[in-house]
ZAMARGU-4260 file (C-alpha; in steps of 0.2 Angstrom, whole numbers, plus 5000, padded with zeros to 4 digits):
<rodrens>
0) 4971/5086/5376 | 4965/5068/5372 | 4952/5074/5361 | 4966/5087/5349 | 4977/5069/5349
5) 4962/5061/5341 | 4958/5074/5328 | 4976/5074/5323 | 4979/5057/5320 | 4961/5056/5312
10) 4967/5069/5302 | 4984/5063/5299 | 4977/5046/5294 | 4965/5054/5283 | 4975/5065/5275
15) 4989/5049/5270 | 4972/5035/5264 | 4970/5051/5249 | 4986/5052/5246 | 4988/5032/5244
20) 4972/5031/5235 | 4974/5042/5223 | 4967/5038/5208 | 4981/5035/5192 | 4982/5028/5177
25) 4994/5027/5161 | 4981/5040/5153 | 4982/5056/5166 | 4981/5072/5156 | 4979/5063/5139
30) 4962/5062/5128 | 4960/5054/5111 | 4953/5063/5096 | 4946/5046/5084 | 4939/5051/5067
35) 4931/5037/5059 | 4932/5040/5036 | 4920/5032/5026 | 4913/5031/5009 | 4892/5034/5011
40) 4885/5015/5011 | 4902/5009/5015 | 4908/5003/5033 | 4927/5000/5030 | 4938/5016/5033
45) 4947/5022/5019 | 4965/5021/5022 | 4979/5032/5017 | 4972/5050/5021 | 4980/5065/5027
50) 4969/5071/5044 | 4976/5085/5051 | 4969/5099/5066 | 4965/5116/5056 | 4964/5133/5064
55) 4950/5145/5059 | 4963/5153/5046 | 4963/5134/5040 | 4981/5135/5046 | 4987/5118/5052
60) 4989/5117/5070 | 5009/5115/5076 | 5011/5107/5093 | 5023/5121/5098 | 5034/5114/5115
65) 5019/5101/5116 | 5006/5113/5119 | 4993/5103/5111 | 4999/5085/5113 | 5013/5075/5124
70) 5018/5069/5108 | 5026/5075/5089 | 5035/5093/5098 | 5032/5107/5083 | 5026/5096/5074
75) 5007/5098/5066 | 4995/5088/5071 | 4991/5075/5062 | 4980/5058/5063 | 4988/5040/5062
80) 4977/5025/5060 | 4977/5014/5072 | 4988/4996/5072 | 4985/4977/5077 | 4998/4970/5088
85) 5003/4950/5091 | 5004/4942/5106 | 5023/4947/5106 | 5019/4964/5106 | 5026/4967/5088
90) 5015/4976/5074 | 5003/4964/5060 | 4992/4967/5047 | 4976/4975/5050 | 4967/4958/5044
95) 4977/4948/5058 | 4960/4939/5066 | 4977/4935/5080 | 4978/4953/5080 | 4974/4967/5095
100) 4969/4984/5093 | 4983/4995/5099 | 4969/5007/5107 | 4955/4994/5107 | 4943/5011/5111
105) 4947/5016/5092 | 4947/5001/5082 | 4950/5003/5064 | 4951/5021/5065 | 4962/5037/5064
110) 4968/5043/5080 | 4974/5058/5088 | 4983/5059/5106 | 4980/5077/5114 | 4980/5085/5128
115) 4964/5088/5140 | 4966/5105/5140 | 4963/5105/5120 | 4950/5119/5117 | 4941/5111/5103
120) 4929/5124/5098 | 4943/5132/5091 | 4948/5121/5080 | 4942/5107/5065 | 4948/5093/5056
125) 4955/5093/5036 | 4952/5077/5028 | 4961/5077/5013 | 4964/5060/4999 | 4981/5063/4993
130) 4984/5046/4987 | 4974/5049/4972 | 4966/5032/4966 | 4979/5017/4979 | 4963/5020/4992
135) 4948/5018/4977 | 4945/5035/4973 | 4950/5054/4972 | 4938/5061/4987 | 4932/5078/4990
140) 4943/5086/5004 | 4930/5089/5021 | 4933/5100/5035 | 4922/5096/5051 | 4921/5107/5066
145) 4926/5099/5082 | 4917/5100/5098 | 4921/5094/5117 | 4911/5081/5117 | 4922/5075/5100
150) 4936/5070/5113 | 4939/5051/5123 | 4945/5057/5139 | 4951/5040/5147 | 4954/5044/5163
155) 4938/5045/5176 | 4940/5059/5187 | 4943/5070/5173 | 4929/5061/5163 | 4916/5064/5177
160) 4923/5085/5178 | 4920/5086/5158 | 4902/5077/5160 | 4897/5090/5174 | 4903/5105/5162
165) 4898/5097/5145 | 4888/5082/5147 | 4890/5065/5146 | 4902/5059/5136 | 4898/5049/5119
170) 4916/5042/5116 | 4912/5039/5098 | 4923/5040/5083 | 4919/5057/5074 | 4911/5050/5057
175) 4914/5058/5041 | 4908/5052/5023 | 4919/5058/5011 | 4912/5058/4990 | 4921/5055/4978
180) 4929/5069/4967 | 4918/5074/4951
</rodrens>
């Protein structure tokens, strides 16, 4: 009887230390596509560029009830650049030495939140210029295939289950070098 008192409690004590120590954080379920646009020889990112996710049709992909990301509903998915923030928390230039990087992980970057159930062998990304010249120059429109290993997943425990099934993790931007229109 003594001994079943002791496995209980063990087991009652055990069972709650997981449940307390549960690993959380603010990025559970959510991974980061970051596509870093240049010119070739060129490090600064070209600004004002629609990025969007493509289907294999070439079809932009609509989050439809927030299937693909936690964010935008039916709305497609589209790249942002990433923002500086001040000390007060309020958006600043890009050139603000002050400044933060909102997602310090992407930098001066385009970002995309997803899901991590986001299968991105089905899918690729269209970079298209459709400022014309206010970004110094008309540039070729590019689509790149995207692959698992193209996604940040921020959380660990899901970050060491995608390693085991695809490898460690590069968390890199995706670079793409557009040229120029002819």
């Amino acid at each position: 009887m003594r001994i079943l008192l002791i496995f209980f409690l063990l087991l009652h004590f055990s069972a709650n230390a997981q449940i307390i120590n549960a690993q959380h954080c603010g990025y559970d379920f959510t991974s980061y596509l970051v596509i870093d646009v240049h010119e070739k020889g060129k490090k600064e990112n070209i600004k004002n560029l629609r990025i969007t996710i493509i289907d294999s049709s070439g079809n932009e992909v609509i989050n439809k009830n927030n299937r693909w990301s936690w964010v935008n509903n039916n709305k497609p998915l589209l790249f942002t650049p990433n923002y500086k923030l001040n000390k007060a928390g309020e958006k600043v230039s890009d050139n603000d030495p002050e400044g933060k990087w909102f997602f310090p992980f992407a930098k001066d970057n385009y970002l995309l939140s997803i899901v991590n159930t986001f299968v991105t062998d089905n899918f690729s990304v269209k970079i298209e210029d459709i400022d014309g010249e206010e970004n110094g120059g008309q540039f070729e429109t590019q689509v790149i295939q995207l692959y698992p290993f193209n996604m940040y997943i921020l959380c660990s425990s899901e970050n060491e289950r995608q390693a085991q099934q695809f490898g460690p993790r590069t968390n890199r931007p995706v670079e793409v070098i557009l040229e120029r229109k002819k």
